[in-house]
C-alpha positions in Angstrom: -19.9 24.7 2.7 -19.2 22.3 5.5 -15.3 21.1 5.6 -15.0 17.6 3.7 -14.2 14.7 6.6 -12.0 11.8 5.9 -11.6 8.6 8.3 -8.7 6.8 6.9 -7.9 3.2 8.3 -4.5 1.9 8.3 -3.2 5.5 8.5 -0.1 4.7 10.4 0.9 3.2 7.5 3.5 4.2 4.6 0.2 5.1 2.5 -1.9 6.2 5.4 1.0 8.6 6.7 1.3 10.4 2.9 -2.2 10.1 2.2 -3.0 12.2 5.5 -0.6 15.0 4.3 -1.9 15.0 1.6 -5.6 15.6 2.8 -5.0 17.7 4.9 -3.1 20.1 3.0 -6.4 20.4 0.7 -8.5 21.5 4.0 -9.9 17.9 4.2 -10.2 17.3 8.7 -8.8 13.7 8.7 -9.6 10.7 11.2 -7.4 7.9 11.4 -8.7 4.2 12.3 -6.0 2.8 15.1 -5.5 -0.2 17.0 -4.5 0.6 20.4 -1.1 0.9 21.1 0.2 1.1 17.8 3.4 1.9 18.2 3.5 3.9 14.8 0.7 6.3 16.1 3.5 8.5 17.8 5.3 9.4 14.5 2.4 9.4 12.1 1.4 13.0 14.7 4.6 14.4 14.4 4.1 14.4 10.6 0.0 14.9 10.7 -0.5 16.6 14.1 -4.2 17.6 13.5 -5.0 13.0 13.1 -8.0 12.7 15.0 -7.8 9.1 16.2 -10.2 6.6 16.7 -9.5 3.0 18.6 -10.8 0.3 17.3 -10.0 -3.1 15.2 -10.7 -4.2 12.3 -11.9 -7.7 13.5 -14.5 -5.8 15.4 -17.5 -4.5 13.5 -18.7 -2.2 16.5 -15.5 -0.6 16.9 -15.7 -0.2 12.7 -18.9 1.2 13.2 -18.3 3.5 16.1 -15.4 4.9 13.9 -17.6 5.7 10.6 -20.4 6.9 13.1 -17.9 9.5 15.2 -16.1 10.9 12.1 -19.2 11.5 10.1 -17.0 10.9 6.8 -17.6 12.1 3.6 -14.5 9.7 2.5 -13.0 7.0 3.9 -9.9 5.3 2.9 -9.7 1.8 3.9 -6.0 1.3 3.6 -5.4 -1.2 6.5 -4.5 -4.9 5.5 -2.0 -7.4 6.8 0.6 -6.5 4.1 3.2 -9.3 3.4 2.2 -11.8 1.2 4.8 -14.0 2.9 3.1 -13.9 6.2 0.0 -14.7 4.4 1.6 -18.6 4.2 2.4 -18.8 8.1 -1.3 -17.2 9.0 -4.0 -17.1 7.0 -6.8 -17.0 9.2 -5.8 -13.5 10.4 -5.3 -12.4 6.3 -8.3 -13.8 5.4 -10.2 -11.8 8.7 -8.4 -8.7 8.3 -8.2 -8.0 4.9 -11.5 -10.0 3.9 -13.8 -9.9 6.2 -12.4 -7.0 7.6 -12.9 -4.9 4.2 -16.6 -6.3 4.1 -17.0 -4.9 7.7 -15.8 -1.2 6.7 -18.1 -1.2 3.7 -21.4 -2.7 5.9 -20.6 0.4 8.1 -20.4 2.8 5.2 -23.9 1.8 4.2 -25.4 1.6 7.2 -23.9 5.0 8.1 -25.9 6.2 5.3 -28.9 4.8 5.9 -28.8 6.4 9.1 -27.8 9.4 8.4 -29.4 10.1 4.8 -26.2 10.5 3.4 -23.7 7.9 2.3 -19.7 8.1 2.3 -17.7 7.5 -0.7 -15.6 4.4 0.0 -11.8 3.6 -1.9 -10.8 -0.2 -1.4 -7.2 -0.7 -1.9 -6.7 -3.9 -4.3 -3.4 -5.5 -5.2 -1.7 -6.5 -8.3 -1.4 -10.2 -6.5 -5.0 -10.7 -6.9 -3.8 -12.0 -10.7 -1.3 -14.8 -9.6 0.7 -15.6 -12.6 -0.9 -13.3 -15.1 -1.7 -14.4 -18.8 -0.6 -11.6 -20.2 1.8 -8.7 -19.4 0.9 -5.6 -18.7 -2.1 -6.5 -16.4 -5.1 -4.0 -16.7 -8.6 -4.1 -15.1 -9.9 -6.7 -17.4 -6.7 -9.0 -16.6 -8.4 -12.5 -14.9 -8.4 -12.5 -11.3 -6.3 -15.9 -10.4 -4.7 -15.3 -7.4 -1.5 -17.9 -6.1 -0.9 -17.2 -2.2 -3.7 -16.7 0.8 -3.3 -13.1 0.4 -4.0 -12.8 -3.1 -7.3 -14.9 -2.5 -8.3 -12.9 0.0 -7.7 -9.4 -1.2 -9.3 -11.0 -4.6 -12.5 -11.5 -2.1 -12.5 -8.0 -0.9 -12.1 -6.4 -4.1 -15.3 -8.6 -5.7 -17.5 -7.7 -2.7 -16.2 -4.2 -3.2 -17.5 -4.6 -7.1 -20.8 -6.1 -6.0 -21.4 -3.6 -3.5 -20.8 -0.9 -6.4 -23.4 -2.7 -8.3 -26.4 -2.3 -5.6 -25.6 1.3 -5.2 -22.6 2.1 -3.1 -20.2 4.2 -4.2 -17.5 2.3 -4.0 -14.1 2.7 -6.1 -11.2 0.4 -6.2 -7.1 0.9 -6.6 -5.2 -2.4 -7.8 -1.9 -1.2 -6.8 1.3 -2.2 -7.9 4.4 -2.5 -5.7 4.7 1.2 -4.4 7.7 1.9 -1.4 9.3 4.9 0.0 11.3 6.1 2.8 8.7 5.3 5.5 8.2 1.4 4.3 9.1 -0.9 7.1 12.2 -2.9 6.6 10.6 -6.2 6.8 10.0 -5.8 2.9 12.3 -6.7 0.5 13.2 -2.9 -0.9 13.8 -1.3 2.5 16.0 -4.4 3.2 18.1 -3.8 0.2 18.1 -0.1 1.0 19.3 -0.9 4.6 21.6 -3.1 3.5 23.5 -0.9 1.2 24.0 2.1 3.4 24.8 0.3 6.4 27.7 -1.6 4.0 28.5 1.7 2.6 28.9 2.8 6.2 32.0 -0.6 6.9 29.5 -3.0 7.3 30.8 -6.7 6.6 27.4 -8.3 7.3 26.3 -9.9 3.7 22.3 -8.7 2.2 20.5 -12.4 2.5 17.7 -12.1 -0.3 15.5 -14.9 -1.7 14.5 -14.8 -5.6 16.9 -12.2 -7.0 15.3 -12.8 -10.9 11.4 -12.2 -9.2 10.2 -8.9 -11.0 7.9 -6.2 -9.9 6.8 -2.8 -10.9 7.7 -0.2 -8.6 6.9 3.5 -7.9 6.6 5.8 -5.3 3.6 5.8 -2.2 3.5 9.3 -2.3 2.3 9.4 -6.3 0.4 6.6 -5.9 -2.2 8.2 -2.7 -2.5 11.2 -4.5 -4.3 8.1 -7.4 -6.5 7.1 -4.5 -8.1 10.6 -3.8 -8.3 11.0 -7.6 -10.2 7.8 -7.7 -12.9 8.4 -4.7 -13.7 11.8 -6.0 -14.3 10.6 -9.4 -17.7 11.3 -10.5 -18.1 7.3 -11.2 -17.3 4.7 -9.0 -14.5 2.1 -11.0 -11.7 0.3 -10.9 -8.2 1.9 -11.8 -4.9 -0.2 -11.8 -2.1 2.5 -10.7 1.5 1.2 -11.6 4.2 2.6 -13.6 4.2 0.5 -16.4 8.0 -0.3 -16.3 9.3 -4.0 -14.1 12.1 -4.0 -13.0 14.1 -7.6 -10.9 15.2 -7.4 -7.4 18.8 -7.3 -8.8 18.0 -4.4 -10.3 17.2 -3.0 -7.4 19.9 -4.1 -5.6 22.5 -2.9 -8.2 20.2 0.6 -8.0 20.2 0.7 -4.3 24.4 -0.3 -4.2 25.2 2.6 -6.8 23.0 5.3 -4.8 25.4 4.0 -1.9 28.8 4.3 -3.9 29.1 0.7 -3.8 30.2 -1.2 -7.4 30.9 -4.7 -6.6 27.4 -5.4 -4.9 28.1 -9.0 -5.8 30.5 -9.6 -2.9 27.8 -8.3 -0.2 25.1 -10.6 -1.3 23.6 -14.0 -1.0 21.4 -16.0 -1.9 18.9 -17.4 0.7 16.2 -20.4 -0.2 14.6 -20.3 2.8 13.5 -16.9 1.8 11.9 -18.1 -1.6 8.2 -17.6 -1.7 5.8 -20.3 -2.9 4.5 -19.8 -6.3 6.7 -16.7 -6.6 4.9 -14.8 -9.6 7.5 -14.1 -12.2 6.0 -10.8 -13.5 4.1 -8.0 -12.3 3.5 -4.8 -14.3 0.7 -3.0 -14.5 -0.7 -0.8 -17.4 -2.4 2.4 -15.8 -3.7 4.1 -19.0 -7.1 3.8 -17.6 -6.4 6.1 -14.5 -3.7 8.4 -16.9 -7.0 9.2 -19.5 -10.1 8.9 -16.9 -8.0 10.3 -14.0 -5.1 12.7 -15.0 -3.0 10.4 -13.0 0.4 9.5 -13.4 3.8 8.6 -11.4 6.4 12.0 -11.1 9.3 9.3 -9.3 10.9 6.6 -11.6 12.6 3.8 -10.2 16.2 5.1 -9.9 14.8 8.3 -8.2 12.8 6.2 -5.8 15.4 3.8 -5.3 17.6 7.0 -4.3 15.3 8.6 -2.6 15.4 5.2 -0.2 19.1 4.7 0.2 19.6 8.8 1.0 16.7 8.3 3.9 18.6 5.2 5.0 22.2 6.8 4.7 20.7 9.9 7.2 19.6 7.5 9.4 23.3 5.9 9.9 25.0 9.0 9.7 23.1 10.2 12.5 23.0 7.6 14.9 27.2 7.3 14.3 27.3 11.3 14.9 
């Protein structure tokens, strides 16, 4: 039997980098879709040296296709998007041609691929909790109305539909609707590496004060690294479906800030942050938490990390990371 091939795209990511160790630890050669340059590229091979890259971009469909036709993939994770829903506000052309038509251009290839080739890949679309705006009801399954408030919620809404109607003319094509997953590796322009930051580098004398926006906004967090091993769960499932992966448990940014300034040794938390309204977020949902019995009975799947381990696991990484550069 012929190894299993995976072309992941976005795999410089936080996902893409745990989602490659994790494939290839189960024999699976991985390729990685990479815009030139990336400046991530360098640290993703010194935890995955066996990558092999391909160049291209997503708002290219030859350089899509040229990707899916060099790996020859049996799998392919499409993982890339244009992540913060704030930046959705300031451009949403590029959201709306990276993670719309950009999703539509990885799943073209994957069915012409195999037409070509007589065989097709199985494709896993990465979906968002944001695609349901200010859900009806709480927790939000795979049945929850799709009502989506900000340009990136609309636009991964789009992706995930054409996903579903590709599914429906014979693709296999499954679908994650994740909910707010972080670790270590997650770049500190969001919210939870900021708070982690923030707390060790105060633990460490720091006067400078933790600006955050809506402190009462709540999400449901877990860990990346429990949540890819969901995605390879849901791709090799016999059926192609839909599976919302979350923990089940919301939690506020204060919580997280209280978490993150505990792990740190810090008690009165209150004295090293403020509020600031130019980081408030239009049509902020109020609630996000996502019930993931579908993928715990269909899939096996569940989360190993709850939130005070995650959170810990963050502020230690971030603690390291000062002690050494002061060493």
């Amino acid at each position: 039997m012929s190894q299993r091939r995976a072309l992941v795209t976005g795999i410089t990511g936080q996902d893409g980098s745990y989602l490659s160790e994790l494939l290839v630890a189960d024999g699976t050669e991985v390729h990685g879709f990479v815009v030139p340059g990336d400046p991530q590229l360098d640290a993703l091979k010194a935890l995955v040296p066996d990558v092999i890259v391909h160049d291209g971009d997503l708002s290219s469909f030859d350089s899509v296709q040229a990707a899916v036709d060099a790996s020859e993939p049996d799998e392919i994770y499409h993982l890339a998007a244009a992540s913060s829903v704030a930046a959705s506000w300031e451009d949403p052309v590029l959201t709306s041609d990276l993670n719309g038509t950009g999703s539509v251009r990885v799943l073209d290839a994957a069915k012409r691929f195999g037409q070509s080739r007589g065989r097709a890949p199985r494709v896993l679309l990465c979906s968002t909790a944001e695609m349901f705006g200010h859900p009806a009801h709480s927790p939000q399954n795979e049945s929850t109305p799709i009502e989506p408030v900000s340009p990136y919620g609309v636009v991964k809404a789009f992706a995930h539909r054409m996903a579903q109607v590709s599914r429906s003319h014979g693709q296999h094509v499954s679908t994650v609707i994740l909910y707010n997953h972080e670790s270590p590796r997650r770049p500190d322009t969001f919210v939870t590496r900021k708070i982690t930051k923030a707390a060790a580098r105060i633990a460490r004398g720091s006067t400078e004060p933790l600006q955050l926006g809506n402190m009462s906004a709540r999400r449901d967090w877990g860990f990346a690294g429990d949540y890819v091993k969901a995605m390879v769960a849901a791709l090799r499932h016999e059926q192609p479906e839909d599976f919302v992966i979350a923990t089940g448990v919301s939690h506020s940014i204060e919580d997280f800030v209280v978490a993150a300034f505990a792990a740190a040794g810090i008690d009165n938390w209150q004295s090293h942050v403020a509020v600031d309204e130019s980081l408030l977020r239009p049509n902020d949902p109020a609630d996000f938490v996502g019930d993931a019995s579908k993928a715990r009975s269909v899939l096996g799947w569940a989360p190993e990390v709850d939130f005070e381990g995650l959170v810990t696991m963050m502020v230690n990484h971030d603690l390291e990371i000062m002690d050494s550069v002061s060493a």
